[in-house]
NULOPA-387903 format. One record per residue (C-alpha): residue number from 1; x, y, z. Coordinates in Angstrom, 1 decimal. Layout:
+-----+--------+--------+--------+
:  nr :     c1 :     c2 :     c3 :
+-----+--------+--------+--------+
: NUM :      X :      Y :      Z :
...
+-----+--------+--------+--------+
END
This chain:
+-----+--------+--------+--------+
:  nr :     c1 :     c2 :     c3 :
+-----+--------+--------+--------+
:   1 :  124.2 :   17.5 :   57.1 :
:   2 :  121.4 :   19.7 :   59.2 :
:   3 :  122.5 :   19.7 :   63.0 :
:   4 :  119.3 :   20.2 :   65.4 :
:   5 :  121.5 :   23.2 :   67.7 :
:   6 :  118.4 :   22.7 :   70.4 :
:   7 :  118.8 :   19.1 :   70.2 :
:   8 :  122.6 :   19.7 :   71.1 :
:   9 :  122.9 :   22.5 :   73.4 :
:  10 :  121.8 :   21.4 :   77.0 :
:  11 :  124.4 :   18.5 :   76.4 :
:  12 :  126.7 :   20.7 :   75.6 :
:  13 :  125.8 :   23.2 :   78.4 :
:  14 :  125.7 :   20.4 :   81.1 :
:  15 :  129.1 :   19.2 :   80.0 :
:  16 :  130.6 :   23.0 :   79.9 :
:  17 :  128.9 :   23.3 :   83.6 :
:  18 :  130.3 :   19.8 :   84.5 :
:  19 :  133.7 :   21.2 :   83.5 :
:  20 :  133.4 :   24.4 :   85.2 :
:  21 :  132.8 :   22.2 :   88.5 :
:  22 :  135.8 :   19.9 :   88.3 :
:  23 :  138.2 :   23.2 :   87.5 :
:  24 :  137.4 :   24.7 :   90.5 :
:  25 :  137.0 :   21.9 :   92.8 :
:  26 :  140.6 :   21.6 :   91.6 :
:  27 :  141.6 :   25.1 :   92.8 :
:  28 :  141.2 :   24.0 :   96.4 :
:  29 :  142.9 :   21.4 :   98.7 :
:  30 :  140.7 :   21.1 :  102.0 :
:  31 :  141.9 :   19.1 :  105.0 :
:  32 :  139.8 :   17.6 :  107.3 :
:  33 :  138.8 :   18.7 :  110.4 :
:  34 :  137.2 :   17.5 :  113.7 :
:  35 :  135.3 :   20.8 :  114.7 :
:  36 :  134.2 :   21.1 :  118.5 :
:  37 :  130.9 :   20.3 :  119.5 :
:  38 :  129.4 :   24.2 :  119.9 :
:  39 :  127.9 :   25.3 :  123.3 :
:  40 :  124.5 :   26.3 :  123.0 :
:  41 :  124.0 :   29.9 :  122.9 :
:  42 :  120.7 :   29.5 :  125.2 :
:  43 :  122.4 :   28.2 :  128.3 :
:  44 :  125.9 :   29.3 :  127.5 :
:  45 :  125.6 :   33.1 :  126.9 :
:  46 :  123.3 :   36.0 :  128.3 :
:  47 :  121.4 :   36.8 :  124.8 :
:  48 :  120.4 :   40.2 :  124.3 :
:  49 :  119.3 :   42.9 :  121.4 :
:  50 :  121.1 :   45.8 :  122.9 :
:  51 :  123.0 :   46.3 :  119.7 :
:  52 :  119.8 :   47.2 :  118.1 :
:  53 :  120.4 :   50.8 :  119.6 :
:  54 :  122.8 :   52.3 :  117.8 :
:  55 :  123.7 :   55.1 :  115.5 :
:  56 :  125.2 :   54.7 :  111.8 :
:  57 :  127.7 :   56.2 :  109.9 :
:  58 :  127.5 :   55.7 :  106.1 :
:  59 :  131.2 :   54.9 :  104.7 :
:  60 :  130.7 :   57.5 :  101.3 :
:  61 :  129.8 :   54.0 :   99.3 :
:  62 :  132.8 :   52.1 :  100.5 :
:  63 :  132.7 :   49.1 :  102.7 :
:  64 :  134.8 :   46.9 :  105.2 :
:  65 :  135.5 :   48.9 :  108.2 :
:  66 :  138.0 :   46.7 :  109.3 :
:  67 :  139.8 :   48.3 :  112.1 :
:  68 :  139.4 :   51.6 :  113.9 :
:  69 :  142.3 :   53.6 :  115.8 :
:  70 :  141.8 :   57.1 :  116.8 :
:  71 :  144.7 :   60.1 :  116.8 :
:  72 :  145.0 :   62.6 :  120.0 :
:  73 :  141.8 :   64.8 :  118.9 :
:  74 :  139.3 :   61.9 :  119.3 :
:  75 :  138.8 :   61.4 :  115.6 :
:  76 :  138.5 :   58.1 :  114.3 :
:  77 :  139.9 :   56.5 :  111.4 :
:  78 :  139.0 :   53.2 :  109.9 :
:  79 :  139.9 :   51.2 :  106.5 :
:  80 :  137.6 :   50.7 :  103.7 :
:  81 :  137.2 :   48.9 :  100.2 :
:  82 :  135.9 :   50.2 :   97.1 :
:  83 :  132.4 :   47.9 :   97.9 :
:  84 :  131.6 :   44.9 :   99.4 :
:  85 :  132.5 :   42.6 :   96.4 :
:  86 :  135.4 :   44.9 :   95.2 :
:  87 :  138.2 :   45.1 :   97.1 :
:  88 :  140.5 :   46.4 :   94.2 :
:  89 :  141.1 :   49.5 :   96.1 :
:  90 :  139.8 :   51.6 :   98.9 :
:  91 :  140.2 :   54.6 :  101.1 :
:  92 :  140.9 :   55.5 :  104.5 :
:  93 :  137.7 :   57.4 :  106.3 :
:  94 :  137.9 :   59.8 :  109.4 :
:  95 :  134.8 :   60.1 :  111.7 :
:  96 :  135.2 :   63.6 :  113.8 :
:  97 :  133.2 :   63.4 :  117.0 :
:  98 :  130.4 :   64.8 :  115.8 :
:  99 :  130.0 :   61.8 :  113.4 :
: 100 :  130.9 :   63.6 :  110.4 :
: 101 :  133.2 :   60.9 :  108.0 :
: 102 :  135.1 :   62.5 :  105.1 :
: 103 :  137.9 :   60.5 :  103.4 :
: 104 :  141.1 :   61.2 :  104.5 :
: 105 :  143.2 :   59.3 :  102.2 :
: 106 :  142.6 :   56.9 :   99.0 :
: 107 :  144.3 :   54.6 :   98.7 :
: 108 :  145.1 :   51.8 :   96.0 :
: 109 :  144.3 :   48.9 :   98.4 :
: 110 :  142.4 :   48.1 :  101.5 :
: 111 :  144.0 :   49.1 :  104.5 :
: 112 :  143.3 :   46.3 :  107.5 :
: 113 :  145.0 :   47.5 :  110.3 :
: 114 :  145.8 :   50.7 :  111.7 :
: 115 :  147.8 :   52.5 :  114.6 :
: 116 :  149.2 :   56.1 :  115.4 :
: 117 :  153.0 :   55.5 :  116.3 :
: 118 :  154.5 :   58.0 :  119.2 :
: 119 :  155.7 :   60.7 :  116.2 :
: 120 :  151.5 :   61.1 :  115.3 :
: 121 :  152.5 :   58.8 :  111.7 :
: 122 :  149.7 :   56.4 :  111.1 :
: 123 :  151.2 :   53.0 :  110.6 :
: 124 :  149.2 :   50.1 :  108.6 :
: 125 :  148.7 :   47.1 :  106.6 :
: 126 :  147.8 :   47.2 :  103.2 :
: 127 :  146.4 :   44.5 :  101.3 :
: 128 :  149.4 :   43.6 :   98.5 :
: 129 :  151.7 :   45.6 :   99.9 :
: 130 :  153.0 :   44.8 :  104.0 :
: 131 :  153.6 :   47.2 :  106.6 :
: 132 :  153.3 :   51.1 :  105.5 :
: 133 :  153.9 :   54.2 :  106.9 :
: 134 :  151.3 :   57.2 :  106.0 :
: 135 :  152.5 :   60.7 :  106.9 :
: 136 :  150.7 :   63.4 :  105.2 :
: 137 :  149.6 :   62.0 :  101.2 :
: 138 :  152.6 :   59.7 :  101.2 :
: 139 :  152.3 :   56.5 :  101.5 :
: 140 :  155.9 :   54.4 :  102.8 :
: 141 :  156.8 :   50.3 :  102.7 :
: 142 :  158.5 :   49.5 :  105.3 :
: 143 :  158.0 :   45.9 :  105.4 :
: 144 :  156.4 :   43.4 :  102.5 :
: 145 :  158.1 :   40.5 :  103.2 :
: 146 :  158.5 :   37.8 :  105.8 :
: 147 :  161.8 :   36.7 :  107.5 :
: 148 :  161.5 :   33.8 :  105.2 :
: 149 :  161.3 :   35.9 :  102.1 :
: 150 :  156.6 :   35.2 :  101.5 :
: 151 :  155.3 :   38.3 :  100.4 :
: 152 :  153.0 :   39.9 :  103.1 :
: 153 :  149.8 :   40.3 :  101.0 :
: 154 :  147.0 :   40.2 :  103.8 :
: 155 :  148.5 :   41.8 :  106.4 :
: 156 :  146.5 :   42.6 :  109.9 :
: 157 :  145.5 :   43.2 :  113.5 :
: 158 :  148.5 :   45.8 :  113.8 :
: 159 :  149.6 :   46.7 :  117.6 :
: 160 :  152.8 :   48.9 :  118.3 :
: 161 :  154.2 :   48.2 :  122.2 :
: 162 :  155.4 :   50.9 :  124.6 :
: 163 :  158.7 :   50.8 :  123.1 :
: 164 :  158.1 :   51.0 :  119.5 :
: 165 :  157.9 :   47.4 :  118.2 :
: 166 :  155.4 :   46.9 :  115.8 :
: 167 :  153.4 :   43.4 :  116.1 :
: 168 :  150.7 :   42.3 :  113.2 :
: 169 :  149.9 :   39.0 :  111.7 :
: 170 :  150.0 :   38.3 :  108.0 :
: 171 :  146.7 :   36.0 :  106.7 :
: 172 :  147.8 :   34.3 :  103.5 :
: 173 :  151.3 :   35.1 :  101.4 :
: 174 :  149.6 :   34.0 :   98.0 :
: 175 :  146.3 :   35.8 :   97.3 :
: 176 :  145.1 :   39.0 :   98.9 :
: 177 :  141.4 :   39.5 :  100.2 :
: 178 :  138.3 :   38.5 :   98.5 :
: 179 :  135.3 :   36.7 :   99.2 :
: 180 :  136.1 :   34.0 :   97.2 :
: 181 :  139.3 :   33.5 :   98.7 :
: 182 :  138.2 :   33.9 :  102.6 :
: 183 :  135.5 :   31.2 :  101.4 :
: 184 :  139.0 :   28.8 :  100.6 :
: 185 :  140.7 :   29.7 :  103.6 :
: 186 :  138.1 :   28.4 :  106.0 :
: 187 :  137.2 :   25.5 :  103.7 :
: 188 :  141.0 :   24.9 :  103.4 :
: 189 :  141.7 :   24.4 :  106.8 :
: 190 :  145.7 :   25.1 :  106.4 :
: 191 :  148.0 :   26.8 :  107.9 :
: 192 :  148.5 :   29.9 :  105.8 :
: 193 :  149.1 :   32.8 :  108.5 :
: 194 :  151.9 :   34.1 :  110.8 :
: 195 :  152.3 :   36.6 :  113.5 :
: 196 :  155.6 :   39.0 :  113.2 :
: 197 :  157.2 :   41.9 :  114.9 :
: 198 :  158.8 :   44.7 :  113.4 :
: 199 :  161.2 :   47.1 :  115.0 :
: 200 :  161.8 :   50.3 :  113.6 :
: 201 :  165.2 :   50.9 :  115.4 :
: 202 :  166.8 :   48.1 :  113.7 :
: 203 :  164.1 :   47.8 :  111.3 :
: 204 :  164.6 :   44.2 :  111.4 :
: 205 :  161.5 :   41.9 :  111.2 :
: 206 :  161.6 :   38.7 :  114.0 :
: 207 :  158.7 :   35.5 :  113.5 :
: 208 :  156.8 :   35.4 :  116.7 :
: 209 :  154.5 :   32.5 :  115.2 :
: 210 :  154.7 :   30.8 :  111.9 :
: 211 :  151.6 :   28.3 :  110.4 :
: 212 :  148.3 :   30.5 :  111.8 :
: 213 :  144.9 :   29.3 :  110.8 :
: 214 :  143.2 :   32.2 :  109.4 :
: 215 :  145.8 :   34.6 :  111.5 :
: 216 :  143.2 :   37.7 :  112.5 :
: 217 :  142.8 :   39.8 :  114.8 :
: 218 :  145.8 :   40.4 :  117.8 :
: 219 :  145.7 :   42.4 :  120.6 :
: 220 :  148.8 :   43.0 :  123.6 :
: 221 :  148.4 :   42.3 :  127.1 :
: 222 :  148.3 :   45.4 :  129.4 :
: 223 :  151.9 :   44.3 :  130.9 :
: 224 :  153.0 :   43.6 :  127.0 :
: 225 :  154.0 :   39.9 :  128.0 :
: 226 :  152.1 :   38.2 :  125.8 :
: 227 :  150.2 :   39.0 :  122.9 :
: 228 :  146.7 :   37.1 :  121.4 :
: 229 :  146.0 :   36.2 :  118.4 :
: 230 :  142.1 :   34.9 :  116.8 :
: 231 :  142.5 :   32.5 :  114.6 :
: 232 :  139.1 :   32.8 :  112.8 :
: 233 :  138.3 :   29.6 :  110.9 :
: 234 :  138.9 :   27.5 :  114.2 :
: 235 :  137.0 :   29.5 :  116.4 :
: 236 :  139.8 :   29.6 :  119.0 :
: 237 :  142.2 :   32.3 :  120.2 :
: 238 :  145.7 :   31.8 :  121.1 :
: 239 :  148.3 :   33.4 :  123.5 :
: 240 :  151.8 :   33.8 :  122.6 :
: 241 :  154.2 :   34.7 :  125.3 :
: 242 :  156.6 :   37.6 :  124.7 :
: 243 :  158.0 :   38.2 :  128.1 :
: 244 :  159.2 :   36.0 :  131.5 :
: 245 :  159.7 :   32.4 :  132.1 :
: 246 :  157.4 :   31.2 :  129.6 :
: 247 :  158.8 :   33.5 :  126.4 :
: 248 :  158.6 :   32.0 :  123.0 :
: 249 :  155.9 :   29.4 :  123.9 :
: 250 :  152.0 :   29.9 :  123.0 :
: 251 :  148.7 :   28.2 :  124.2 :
: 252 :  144.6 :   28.1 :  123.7 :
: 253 :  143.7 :   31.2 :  125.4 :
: 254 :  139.9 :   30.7 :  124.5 :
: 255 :  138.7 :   27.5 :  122.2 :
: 256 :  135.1 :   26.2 :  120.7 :
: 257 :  133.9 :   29.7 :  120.7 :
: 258 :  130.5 :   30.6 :  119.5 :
: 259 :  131.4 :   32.4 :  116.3 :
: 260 :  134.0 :   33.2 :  114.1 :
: 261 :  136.5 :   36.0 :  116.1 :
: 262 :  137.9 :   38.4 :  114.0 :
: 263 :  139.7 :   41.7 :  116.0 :
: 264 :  140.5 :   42.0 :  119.7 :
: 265 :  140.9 :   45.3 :  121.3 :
: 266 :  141.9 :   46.2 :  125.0 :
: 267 :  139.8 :   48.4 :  127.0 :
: 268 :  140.8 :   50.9 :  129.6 :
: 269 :  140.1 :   48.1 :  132.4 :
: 270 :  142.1 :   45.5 :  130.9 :
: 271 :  139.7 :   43.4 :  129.6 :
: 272 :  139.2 :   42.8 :  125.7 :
: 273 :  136.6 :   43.6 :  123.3 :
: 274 :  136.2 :   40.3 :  120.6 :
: 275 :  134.2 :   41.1 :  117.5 :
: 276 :  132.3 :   38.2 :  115.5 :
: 277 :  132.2 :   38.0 :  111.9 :
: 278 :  128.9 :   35.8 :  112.5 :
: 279 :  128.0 :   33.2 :  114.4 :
: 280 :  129.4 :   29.2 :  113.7 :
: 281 :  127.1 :   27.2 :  110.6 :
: 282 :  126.1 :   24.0 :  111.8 :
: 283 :  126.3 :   23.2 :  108.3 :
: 284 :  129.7 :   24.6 :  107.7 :
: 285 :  131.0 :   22.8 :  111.2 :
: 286 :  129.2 :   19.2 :  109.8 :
: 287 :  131.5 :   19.3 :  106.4 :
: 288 :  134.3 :   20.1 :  107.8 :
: 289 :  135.4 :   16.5 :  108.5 :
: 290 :  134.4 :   15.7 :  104.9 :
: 291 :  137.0 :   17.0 :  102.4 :
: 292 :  135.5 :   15.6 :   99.2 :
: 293 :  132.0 :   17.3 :  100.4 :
: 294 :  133.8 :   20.8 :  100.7 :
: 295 :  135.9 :   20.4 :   97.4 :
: 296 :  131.6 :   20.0 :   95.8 :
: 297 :  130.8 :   23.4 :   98.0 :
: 298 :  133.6 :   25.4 :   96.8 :
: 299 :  132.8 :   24.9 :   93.5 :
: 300 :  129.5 :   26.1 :   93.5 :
: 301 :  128.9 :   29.1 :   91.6 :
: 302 :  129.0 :   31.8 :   94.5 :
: 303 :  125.2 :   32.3 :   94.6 :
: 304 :  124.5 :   28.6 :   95.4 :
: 305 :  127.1 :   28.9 :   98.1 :
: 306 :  126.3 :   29.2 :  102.0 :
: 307 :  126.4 :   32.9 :  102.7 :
: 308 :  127.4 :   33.8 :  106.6 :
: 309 :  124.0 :   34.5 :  108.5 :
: 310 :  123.8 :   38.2 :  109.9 :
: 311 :  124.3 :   38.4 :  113.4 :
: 312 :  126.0 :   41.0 :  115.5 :
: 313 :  127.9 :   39.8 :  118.3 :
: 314 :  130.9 :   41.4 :  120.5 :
: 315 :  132.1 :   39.6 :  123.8 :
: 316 :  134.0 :   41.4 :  126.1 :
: 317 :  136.4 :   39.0 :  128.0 :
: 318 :  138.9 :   39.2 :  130.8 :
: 319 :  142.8 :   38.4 :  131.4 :
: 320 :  141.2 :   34.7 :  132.4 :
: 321 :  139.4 :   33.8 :  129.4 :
: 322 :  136.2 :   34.5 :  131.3 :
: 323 :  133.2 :   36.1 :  129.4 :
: 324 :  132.0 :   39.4 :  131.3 :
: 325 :  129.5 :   40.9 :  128.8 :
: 326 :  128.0 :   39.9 :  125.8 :
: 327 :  126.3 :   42.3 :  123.3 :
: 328 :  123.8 :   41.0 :  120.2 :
: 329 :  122.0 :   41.5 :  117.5 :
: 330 :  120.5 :   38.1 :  117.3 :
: 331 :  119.2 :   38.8 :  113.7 :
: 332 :  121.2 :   41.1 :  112.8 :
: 333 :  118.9 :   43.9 :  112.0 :
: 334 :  121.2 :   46.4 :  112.9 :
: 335 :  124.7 :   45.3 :  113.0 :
: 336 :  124.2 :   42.5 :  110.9 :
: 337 :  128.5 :   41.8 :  111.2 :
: 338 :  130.7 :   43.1 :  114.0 :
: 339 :  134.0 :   41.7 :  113.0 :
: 340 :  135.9 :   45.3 :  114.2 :
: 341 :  135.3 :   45.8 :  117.4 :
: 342 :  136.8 :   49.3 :  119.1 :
: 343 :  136.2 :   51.6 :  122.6 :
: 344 :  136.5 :   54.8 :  122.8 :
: 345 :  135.2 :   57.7 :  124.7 :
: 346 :  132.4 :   55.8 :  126.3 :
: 347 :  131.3 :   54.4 :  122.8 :
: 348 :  132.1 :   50.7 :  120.8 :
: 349 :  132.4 :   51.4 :  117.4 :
: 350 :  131.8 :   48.3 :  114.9 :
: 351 :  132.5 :   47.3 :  111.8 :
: 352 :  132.8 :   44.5 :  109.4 :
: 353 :  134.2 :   43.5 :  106.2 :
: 354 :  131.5 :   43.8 :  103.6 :
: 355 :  129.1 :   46.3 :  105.9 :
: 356 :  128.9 :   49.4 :  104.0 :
: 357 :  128.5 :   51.3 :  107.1 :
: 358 :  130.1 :   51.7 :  110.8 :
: 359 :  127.9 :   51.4 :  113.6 :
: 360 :  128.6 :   53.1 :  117.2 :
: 361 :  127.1 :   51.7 :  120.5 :
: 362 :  126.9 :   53.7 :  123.6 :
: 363 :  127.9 :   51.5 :  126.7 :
+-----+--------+--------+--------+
END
């Protein structure tokens, strides 16, 4: 018998697509989720373009400047991945002060966290791996799992304390980093994240905070009493007391933000610097309530799917969770992502995690 293949096919193609769609809606389990009504940006913030000047430094074809941390002759170093849809491996860059960036280390993962301990060894998180310890071309584990035994695969937001202890929080213990996967955590809504302290005395490992939505960026107080933590998918940031009567509790530092934080750094007057991934999706903060409608969005094929809208914004914020500066670029022309945020020597440099370039702003 003579089968008409043209007759045939887009059935067969529909179906196949049909299946494709019901796999991966599968492959994720979103909760629902109430998110805050968003103050408006026209009478809530001071809206500006001053991110527009700044100066670039090309990454040598990687991407993701995550985090910056500079060593006792002003250079910087910063993380980077392979490209902004590969994060199979990466690097780590140093920018000298003239703005030269070589690569200082590659590395078989990306690095998303970074800070020089009192010996000059340069501490970090590497994705699939946990806490390491780089001192010349070798690369150390000190920590991959949890108290609990969960395998540290997206570690970040690494801080060490005046005396030693190393704090970082760990994003998900069951994938490490892509796009894909970032797209699930926020769609998700679950708590998938912890914050943890390391000591290298004991080298024991203690759980500040277990159950983290979206665990990101964390930054110490100036007094080292408490520490905060963003928690990226609900636009909030949290403080969790280390020191003093109120030890071992936490609370909403800052909530219903306009964007989705990402790192924290202090500044030399004791305020901190919070980068933005991008600004909140009305779209995105409409499904969330909807579970069903998010399963449909995740299994989109990734060119159908929302992409984040560029726009750089960094809020510098005070001890009170009060907003002292704001700094934009409301179309992102420029820094079209400024997820790492960083001072130093009279400059902020930014990054993001699928920018193939850091920027530097002179305040």
């Amino acid at each position: 018998m003579k089968v008409n293949i043209n007759k045939i096919r887009p059935a067969t193609v529909f179906l196949y697509n049909c299946i494709l769609l019901l796999f991966s809606s599968c492959a994720i389990d979103p909760q629902a989720w109430q998110s805050p009504e968003p103050r408006s940006f026209e009478t809530g913030f001071n809206l500006n373009n001053k991110l527009l000047n700044i100066e670039k430094s090309d990454l040598l074809g990687y991407a993701g400047a995550e985090e910056f941390v500079s060593d006792k002759q002003g250079n910087i170093y910063t993380g980077v991945h392979a490209g902004p849809n590969d994060f199979s491996s990466g690097a780590i860059l140093r920018i000298d002060k003239n703005g030269l960036v070589e690569e200082y280390l590659k590395t078989d993962a990306w690095v998303t966290g970074m800070a020089f301990d009192k010996d000059g060894n340069l501490l970090a998180m590497m994705n699939g791996v946990g806490l390491v310890r780089i001192i010349g071309n070798t690369i150390d584990t000190l920590v991959s799992k949890t108290p609990s035994g969960q395998p540290i695969l997206m570690g970040t937001g690494l801080k060490i304390a005046s005396d030693g202890k190393v704090y970082f929080a760990n994003l998900s213990s069951t994938q490490q980093s892509s796009p894909k996967y970032f797209n699930k955590l926020i769609l998700e809504m679950k708590k998938t994240g912890g914050v943890y302290c390391y000591d290298p005395n004991s080298k024991s490992i203690e759980t500040i905070s277990e159950g983290n939505y979206f665990a990101n960026g964390l930054e110490l107080s100036p007094e080292e009493d408490y520490l905060l933590l963003s928690e990226t998918s609900k636009y909030r940031i949290l403080r969790y007391w280390l020191k003093g009567e109120n030890k071992g509790t936490s609370e909403v530092f800052m909530d219903n933000l306009p964007g989705f934080p990402n790192n924290i750094q202090r500044n030399k007057r004791g305020n901190y610097w919070l980068g933005f991934t991008t600004k909140r999706n009305k779209q995105l903060d409409g499904v969330h309530d909807k579970p069903g409608m998010k399963k449909l969005i995740y299994s989109l094929p990734a060119f159908l799917q929302p992409a984040p809208e560029k726009f750089g914004m960094v809020l510098e914020i005070n001890c009170k969770a009060q907003i002292v500066r704001g700094l934009f670029d409301m179309e992102g022309q420029e820094v079209s992502e400024a997820g790492a945020v960083y001072e130093h020597d009279g400059y902020l440099y930014l990054g993001g995690d699928i920018v193939s370039y850091a920027s530097k702003y002179k305040l």
